[in-house]
C-alpha positions in Angstrom: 93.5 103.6 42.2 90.3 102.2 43.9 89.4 103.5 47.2 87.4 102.1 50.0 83.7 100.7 48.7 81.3 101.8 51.5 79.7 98.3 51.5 82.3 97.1 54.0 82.8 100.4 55.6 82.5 100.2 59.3 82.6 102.2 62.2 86.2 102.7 63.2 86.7 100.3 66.4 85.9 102.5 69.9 88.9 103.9 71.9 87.0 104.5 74.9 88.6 106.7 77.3 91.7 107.1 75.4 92.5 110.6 76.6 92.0 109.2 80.7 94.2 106.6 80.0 97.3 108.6 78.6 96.3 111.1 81.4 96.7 108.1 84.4 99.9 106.6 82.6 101.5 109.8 82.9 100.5 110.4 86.2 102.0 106.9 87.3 105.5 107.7 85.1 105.7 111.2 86.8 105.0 109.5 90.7 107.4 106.8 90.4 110.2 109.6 88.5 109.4 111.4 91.5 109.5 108.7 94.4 112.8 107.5 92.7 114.4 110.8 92.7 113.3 112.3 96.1 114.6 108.9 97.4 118.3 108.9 95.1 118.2 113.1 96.4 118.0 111.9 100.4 121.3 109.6 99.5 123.3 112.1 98.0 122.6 114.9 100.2 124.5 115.8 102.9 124.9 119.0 103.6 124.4 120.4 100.5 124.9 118.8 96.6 127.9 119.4 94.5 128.2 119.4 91.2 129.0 115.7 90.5 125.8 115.0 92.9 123.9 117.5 91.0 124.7 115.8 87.9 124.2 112.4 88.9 120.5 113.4 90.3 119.6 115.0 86.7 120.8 111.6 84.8 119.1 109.0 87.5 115.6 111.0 87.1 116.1 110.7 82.9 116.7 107.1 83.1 114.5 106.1 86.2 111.6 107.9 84.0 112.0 105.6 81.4 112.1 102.3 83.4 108.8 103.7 85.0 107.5 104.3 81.2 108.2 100.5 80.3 107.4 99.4 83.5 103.6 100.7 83.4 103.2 99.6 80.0 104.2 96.4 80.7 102.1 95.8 84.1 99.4 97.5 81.8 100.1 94.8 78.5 99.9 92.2 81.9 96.9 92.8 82.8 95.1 93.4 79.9 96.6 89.9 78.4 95.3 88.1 81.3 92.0 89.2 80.8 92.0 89.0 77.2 91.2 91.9 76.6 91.5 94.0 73.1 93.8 97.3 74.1 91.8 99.3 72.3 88.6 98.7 72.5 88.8 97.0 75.9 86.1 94.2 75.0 87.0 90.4 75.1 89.5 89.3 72.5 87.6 87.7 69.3 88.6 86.1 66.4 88.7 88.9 63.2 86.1 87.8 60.4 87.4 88.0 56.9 85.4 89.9 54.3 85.4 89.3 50.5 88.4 91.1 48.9 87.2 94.3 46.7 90.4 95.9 47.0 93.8 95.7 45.2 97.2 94.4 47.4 100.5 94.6 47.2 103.1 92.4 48.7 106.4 94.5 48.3 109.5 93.1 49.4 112.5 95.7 49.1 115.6 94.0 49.2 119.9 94.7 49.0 122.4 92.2 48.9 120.5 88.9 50.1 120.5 85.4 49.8 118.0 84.8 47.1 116.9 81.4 48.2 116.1 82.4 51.8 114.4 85.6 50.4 112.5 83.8 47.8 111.6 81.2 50.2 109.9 83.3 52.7 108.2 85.1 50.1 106.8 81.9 48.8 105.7 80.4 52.0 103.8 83.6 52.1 102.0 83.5 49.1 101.2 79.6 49.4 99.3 80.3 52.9 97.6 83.3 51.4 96.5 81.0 48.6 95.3 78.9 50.9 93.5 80.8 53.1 91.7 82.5 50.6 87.8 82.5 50.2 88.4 82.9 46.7 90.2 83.4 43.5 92.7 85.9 44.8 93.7 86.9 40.6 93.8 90.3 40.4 93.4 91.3 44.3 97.3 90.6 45.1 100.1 90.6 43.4 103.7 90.4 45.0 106.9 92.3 44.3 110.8 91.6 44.6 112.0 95.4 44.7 115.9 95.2 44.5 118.6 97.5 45.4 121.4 95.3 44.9 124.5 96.7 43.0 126.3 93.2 42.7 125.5 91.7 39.0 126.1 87.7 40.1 123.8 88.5 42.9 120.8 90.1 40.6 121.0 87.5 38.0 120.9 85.2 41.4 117.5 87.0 42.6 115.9 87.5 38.8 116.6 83.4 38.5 114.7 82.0 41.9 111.8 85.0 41.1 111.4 83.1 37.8 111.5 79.9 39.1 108.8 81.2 41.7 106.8 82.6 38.7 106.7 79.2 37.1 105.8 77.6 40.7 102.6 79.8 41.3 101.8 80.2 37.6 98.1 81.2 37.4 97.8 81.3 41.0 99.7 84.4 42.0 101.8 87.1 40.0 105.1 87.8 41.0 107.1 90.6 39.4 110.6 91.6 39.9 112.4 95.2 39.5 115.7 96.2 40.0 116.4 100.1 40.6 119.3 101.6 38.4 120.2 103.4 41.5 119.8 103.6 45.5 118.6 106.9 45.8 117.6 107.4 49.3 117.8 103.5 50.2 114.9 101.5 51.0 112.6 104.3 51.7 113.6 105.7 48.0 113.2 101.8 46.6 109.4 102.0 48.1 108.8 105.7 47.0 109.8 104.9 43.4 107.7 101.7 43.3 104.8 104.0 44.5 105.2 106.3 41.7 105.2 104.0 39.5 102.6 101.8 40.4 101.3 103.0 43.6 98.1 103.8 41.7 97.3 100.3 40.8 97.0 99.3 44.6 95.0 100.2 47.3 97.0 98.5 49.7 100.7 98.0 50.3 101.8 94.8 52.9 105.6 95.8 53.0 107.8 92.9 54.3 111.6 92.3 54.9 113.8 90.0 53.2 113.8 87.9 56.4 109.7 88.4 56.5 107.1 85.6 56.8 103.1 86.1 57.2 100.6 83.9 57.3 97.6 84.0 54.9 94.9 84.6 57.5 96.8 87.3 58.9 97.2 89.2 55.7 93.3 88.6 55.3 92.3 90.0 58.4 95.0 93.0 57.6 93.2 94.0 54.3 89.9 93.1 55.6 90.6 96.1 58.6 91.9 98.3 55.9 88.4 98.0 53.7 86.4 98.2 56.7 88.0 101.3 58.3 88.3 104.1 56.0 90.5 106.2 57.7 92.7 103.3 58.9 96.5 104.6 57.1 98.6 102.1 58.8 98.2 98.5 60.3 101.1 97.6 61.9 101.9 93.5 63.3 104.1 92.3 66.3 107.2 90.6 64.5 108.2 87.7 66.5 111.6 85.7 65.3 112.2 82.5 64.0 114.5 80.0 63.1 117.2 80.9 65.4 119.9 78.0 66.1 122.7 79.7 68.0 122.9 80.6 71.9 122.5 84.3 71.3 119.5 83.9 68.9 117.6 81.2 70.8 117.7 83.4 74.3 116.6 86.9 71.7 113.5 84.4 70.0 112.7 83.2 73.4 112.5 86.2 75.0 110.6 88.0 72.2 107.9 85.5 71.9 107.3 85.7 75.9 107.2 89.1 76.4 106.5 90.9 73.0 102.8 90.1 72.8 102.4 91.4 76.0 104.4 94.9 76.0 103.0 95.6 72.5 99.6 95.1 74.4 100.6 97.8 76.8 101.6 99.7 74.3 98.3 99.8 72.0 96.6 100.6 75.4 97.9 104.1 75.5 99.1 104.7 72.1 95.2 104.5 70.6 95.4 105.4 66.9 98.5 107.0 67.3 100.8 103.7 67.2 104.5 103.3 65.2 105.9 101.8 62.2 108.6 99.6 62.1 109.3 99.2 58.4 108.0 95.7 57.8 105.3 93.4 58.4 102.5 96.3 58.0 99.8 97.1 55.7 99.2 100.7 54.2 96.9 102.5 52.6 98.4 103.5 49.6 97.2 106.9 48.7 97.5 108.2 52.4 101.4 106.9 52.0 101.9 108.3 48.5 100.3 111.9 49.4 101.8 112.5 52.9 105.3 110.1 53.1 107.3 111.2 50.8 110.9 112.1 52.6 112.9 114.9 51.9 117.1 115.1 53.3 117.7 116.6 56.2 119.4 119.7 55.6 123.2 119.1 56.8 126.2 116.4 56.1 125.7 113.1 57.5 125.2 110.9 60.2 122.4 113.6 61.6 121.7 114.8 57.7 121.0 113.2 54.7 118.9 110.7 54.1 116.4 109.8 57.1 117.9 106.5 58.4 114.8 105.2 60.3 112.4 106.2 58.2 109.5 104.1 59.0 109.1 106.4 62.6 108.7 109.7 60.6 106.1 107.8 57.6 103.6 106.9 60.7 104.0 110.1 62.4 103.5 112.4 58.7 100.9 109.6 57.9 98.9 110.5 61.7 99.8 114.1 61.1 97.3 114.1 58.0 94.4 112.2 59.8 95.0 108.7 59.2 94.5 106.4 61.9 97.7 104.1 62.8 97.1 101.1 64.7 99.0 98.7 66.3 97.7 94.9 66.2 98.3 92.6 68.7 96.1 89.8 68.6 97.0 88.5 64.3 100.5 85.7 65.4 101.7 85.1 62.5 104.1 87.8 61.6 107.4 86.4 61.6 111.1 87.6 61.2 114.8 86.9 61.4 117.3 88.3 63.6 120.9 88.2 64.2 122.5 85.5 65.3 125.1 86.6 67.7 125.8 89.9 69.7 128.3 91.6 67.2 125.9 91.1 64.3 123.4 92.5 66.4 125.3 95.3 67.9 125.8 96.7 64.0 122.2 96.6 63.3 121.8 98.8 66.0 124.8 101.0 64.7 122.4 101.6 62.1 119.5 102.0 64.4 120.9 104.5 66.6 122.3 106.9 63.5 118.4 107.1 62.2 117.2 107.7 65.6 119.0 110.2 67.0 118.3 111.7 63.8 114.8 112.1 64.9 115.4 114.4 67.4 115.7 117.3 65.0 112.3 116.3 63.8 110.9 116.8 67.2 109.5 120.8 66.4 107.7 119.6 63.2 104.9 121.3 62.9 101.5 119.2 62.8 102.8 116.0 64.5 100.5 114.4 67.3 102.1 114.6 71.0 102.5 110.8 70.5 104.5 110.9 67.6 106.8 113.0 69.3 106.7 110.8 72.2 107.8 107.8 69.6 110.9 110.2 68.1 112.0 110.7 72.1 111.9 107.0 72.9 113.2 105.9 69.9 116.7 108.0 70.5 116.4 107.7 74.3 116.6 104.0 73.5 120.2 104.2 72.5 121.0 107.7 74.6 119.8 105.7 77.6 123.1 103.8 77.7 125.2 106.8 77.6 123.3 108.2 80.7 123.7 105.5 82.4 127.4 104.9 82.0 127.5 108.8 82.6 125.7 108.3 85.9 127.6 105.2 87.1 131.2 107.4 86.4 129.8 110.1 88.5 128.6 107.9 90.5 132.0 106.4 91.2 133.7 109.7 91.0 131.5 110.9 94.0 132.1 107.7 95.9 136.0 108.4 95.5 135.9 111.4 96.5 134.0 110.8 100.0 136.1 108.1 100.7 139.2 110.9 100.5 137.1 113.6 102.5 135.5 111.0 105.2 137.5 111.7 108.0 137.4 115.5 107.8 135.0 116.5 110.3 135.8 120.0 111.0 135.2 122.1 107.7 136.4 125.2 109.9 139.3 125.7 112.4 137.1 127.2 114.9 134.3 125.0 114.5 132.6 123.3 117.8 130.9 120.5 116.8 131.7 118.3 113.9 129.9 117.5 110.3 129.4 113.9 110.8 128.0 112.4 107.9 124.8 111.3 107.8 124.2 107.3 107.4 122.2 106.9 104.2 122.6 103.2 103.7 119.3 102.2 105.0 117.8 104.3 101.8 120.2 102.7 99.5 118.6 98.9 99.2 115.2 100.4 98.7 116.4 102.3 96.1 118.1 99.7 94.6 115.6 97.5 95.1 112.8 99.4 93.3 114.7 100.1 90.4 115.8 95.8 90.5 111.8 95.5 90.8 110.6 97.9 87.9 113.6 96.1 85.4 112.9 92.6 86.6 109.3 92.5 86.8 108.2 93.0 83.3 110.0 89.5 82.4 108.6 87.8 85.4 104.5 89.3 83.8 105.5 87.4 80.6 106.7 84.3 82.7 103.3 84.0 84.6 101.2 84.9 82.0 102.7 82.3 79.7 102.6 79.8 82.8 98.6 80.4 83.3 97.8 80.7 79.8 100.4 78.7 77.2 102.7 76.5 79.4 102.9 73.7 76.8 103.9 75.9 74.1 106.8 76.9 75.7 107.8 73.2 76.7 106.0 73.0 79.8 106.1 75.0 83.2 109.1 73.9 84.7 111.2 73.6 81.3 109.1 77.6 80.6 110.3 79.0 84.3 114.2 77.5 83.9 114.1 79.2 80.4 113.2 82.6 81.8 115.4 82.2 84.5 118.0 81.6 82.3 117.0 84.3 79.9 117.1 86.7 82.7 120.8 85.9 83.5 122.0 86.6 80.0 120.4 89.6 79.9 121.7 91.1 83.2 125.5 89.5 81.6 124.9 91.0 78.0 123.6 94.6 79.8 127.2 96.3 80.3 128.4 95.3 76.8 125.5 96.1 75.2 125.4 99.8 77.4 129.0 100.1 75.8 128.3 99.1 72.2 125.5 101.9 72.1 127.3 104.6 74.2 130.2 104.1 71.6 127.8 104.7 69.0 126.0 107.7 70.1 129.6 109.1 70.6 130.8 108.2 67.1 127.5 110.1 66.2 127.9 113.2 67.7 131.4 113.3 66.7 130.3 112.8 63.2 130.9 109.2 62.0 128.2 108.0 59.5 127.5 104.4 59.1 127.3 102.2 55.5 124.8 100.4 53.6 125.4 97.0 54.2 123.3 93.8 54.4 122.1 92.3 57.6 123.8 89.0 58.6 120.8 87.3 59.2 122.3 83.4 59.6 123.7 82.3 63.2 127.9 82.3 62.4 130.2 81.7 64.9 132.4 84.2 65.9 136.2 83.7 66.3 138.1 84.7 69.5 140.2 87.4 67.9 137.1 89.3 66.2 135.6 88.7 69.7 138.6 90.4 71.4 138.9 93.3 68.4 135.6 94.0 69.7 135.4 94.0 73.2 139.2 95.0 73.8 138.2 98.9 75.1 135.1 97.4 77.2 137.3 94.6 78.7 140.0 97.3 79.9 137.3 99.5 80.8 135.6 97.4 83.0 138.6 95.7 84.8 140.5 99.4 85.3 136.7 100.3 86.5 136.5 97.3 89.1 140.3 97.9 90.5 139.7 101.4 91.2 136.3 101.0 93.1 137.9 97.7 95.2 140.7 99.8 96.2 138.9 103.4 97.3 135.6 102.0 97.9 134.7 98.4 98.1 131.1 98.6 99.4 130.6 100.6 95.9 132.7 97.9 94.1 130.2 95.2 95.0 127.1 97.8 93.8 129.0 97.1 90.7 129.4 93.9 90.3 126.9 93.0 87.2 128.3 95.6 85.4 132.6 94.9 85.8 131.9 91.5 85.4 129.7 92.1 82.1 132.4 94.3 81.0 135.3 91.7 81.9 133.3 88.8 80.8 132.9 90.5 77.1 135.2 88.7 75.2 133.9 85.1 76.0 130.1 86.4 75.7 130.8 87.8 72.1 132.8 84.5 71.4 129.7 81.8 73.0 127.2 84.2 71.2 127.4 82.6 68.3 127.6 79.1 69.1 125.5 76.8 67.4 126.8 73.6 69.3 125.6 75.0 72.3 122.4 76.1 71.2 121.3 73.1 70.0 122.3 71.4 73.2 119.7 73.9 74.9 117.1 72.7 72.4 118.1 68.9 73.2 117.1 69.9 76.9 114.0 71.4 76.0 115.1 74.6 77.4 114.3 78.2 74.9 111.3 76.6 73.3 108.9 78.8 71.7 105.3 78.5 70.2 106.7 78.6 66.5 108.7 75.1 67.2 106.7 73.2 70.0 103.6 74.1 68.0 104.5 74.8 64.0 102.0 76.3 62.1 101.2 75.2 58.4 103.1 78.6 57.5 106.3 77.3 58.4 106.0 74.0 57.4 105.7 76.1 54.0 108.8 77.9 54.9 110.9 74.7 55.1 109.5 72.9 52.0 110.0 75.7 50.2 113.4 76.4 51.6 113.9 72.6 50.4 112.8 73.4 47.3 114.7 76.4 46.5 118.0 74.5 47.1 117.1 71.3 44.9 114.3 72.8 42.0 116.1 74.2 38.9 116.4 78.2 38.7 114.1 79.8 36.0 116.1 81.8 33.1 116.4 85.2 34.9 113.2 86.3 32.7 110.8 88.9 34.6 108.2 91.0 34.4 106.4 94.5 36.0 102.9 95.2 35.3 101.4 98.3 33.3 102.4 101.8 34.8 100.0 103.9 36.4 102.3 106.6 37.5 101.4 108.7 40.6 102.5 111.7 42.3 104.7 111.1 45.9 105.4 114.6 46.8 108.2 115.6 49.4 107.0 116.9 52.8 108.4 119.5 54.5 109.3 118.9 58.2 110.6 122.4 59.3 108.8 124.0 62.4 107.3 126.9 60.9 105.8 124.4 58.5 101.5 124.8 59.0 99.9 122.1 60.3 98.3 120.4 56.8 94.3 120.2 56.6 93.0 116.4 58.3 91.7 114.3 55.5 88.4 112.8 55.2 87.6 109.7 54.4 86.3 108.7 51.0 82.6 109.2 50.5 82.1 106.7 48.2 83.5 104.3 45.9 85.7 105.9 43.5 84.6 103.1 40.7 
């Protein structure tokens, strides 16, 4: 396998100050922790703290240390947007040039159980941009791979058909092999490791996709471009943004991700420097870096929190930063494109799966080696999903507490020969503050997209006034979907801990409707919850009962927001208003206009014969890391000196 020719060998880009600006972000996270808890600490003290208080003080300075986290990355992502400024190296934004190709690429597309025709398409849309954007004849500098996992015969001979009928489409063009595993050993990470033994060796670099992935050809340029001019660059990681969505749920989720995921990945690169994340797909890697430090061991113990690592694409950039390698996040290449669910059950089991691998990374947090950040990632990544359970913990102390001053208010005298009496101390005037900064650090990230988007892109989001009803819109289902959502992933962590693995099944990735008894089956415990919830607050306390409010009438409400989730009719009525418009349909690039012929074309061009082909072997070495805690940290890498060739 080549390495990196020192011809196009640059510098890697400046991080200047990169150590000052983790040091102020965590001195702003820790001051608004602080200003939040000394305030929620006033409230509940009177006299002294019990238990519950004590409790609830603990939980609210967990979860008001998170907002603060996303909040400051996001004002930070603001501001930095605005300016157009490059997070990393600070100076103005500027279009990456594209070098000649000396380096061998790999498109790898693992895949179980999908529609071949959607996956097929996506993958060609791909290559056809690449081809042409190309500077030259890209024969023998990428080649693209089908990797499947599926067990199902029909749907095998379904995939080895269309990747035949795409081999005949891009004959002499682009090669496009398929392989089909004889088992699922350790899932998609195990479908990428045995590719890499196998031919890891050929290629220098690996673009990994999804099946619902789609890149455009400039972007994958620039990608390897970054990877021959930066050495120790390991890991190049885009900012997916979804498309194609048609039904209410998935045009508010596209909607909100193109507005505001630019900007809080922007925040993110700021502090994260070349320590930055992998999320599976839509990446480049440096092969050799991957095959000598990512290779994944079990974690000792029975599943959900043993077995095979779940989320695997956390612990590769944090083993693959551990060795030396740089891993960057890249904000300014837009054409990284994905699929999502279409409606909030569908969505809710992806995260099923989400929250198993996650939580799994807290065992992983003592690994020897691993860079402060990385650790940082493993903590978020779990507290996404633990979050809910503290806060559903916090709001039934909360309530708890409430219940029980509204028994004890009248008792004035704690002791029969006391003088004076214990009245309580009026805390309300602290309350809306309160409440009002947390509103503020929630609320405020969505309204930095909105006025970003409104001084810099306003058309491409259908114009200002259709852009700031949209937001306003897409704020309101997000403060109605909150409670259920707070449910779904406290349910999970529970079914966790208690010891529930979850399957291997395909994503739903199409919009389907969802009928009103699956919608009940599944929102049936939330839905008692939340009325039982509401009924007890009205009658003990009703100033607390109307503090609640967004979250008992999210919780009621379940049923018909699970059922309207996946409504096509009335998301194409939003589009017929103009509302929910995104870049990727007021503005279609020539990638997607790919997509859709070839999506066309897949459904009416004749399948191929299910005849396939791999390459020649050049077998390589992936060896199994060890991720205990007494573990030494492993010698940094250097760079390659020279070309290899």
């Amino acid at each position: 396998m080549s390495g990196t020719p020192m011809s196009y060998a640059d510098p890697a880009p400046r991080q200047p100050m990169l150590w000052l600006r983790r040091l102020a972000l965590v001195a702003l996270v820790l001051a608004s922790t602080a200003l939040g808890v000394a305030t929620m600490f006033r409230i509940l003290h009177d006299g002294g703290l019990s238990v519950l208080q004590v409790a609830v003080l603990g939980l609210f300075a967990i979860t008001f240390g998170w907002i603060a986290l996303a909040f400051w990355t996001a004002l930070i992502g603001f501001v930095l947007s605005l300016a157009r400024r490059d997070p990393l190296s600070l100076a103005r934004q500027a279009p990456s040039a594209i070098a000649p190709l000396t380096s061998r690429t790999a498109l790898v597309m693992p895949i179980y159980h999908e529609d071949p025709a959607r996956t097929l398409a996506g993958l060609e849309a791909t290559c056809r941009d690449l081809l042409a954007n190309a500077p030259h004849d890209l024969h023998g500098r990428v080649e693209a791979f089908v990797l499947s996992d599926s067990r199902d015969e029909a749907i095998a001979d379904a995939e080895r058909r269309h990747v035949s009928a795409l081999q005949q489409r891009l004959a002499g063009q682009l090669e496009v092999h398929y392989r089909r595993r004889s088992d699922n050993t350790a899932r998609k990470a195990g479908n990428l490791a045995e590719f890499c033994r196998r031919w890891g060796r050929r290629y220098d670099y690996l673009v990994v996709l999804d099946a619902d992935s789609v890149m455009g050809g400039k972007s994958l340029l620039q990608m390897i471009t970054a990877m021959q001019r930066d050495p120790a660059l390991g890991l190049l990681q885009t900012v997916p943004i979804p498309i194609r969505q048609n039904t209410l749920f998935g045009r508010f989720t596209q909607f909100a991700a193109a507005l505001y995921s630019p900007m809080l990945a922007t925040g993110q690169a700021f502090w994260q420097g070349d320590c930055a994340n992998y999320w599976g797909h839509n990446a480049i890697l440096r092969t050799r870096a991957f095959m000598a430090h990512c290779g994944l061991p079990e974690l000792p113990g029975r599943p959900p929190l043993g077995g095979d690592i779940m989320s695997h694409d956390f612990v590769e950039a944090a083993l693959m930063r551990r060795a030396g390698w740089r891993v960057r996040l890249e904000v300014c290449l837009t054409e990284s494109f994905e699929e999502l669910p279409g409606n909030l059950l569908d969505y809710a089991k992806r995260d099923r799966r989400w929250t198993q691998g996650n939580l799994q990374h807290l065992r992983l947090l003592a690994t020897s080696g691993l860079h402060p950040i990385s650790r940082l990632h493993f903590a978020m990544g779990a507290l996404a999903y633990l979050s809910s359970l503290l806060w559903v913990m916090m709001l039934a102390l909360s309530s708890a507490d409430a219940m029980l001053s509204a028994f004890r208010r009248e008792r004035f005298f704690g002791d029969a020969y006391q003088l004076f009496p214990d009245w309580p101390l009026d805390t309300s005037a602290m309350v809306m503050p309160l409440l009002a900064l947390t509103a503020a650090m929630l609320l405020l990230p969505k309204l930095f997209g909105l006025l970003l988007a409104l001084w810099q892109t306003p058309a491409a989001f259908g114009g200002r006034w259709r852009l700031s009803v949209s937001a306003l819109l897409e704020m309101l289902h997000a403060i109605l979907i909150a409670p259920l959502m707070m449910a779904y992933h406290s349910a999970f962590v529970l079914g966790i801990l208690a010891g529930r693995s979850v399957g291997w099944d395909p994503q739903v990735r199409e919009g389907r409707p969802v009928p009103w008894r699956q919608a009940f089956a599944h929102t049936r415990a939330a839905t008692l919850l939340g009325g039982g919830w509401a009924l007890a607050m009205y009658q003990f306390t009703p100033n607390f009962f109307w503090w609640l409010t967004p979250v008992w009438a999210g919780l009621i409400a379940a049923p018909l927001l699970v059922r309207l989730s996946g409504s096509r009719r009335l998301g194409a009525w939003l589009t017929h208003a103009g509302l929910l418009a995104v870049p990727s349909e007021e503005h279609p690039t020539t990638l997607l206009t790919r997509l859709d012929n070839a999506l066309t074309e897949a459904t009416l061009a004749p399948l191929g014969t299910a005849a396939t082909s791999v390459p020649p072997e050049q077998p390589g070495e992936m060896p199994v890391q060890l991720l205990g805690w007494r573990q030494r940290s492993p010698a940094r890498h250097q760079p390659p000196l020279k070309d290899p060739h």
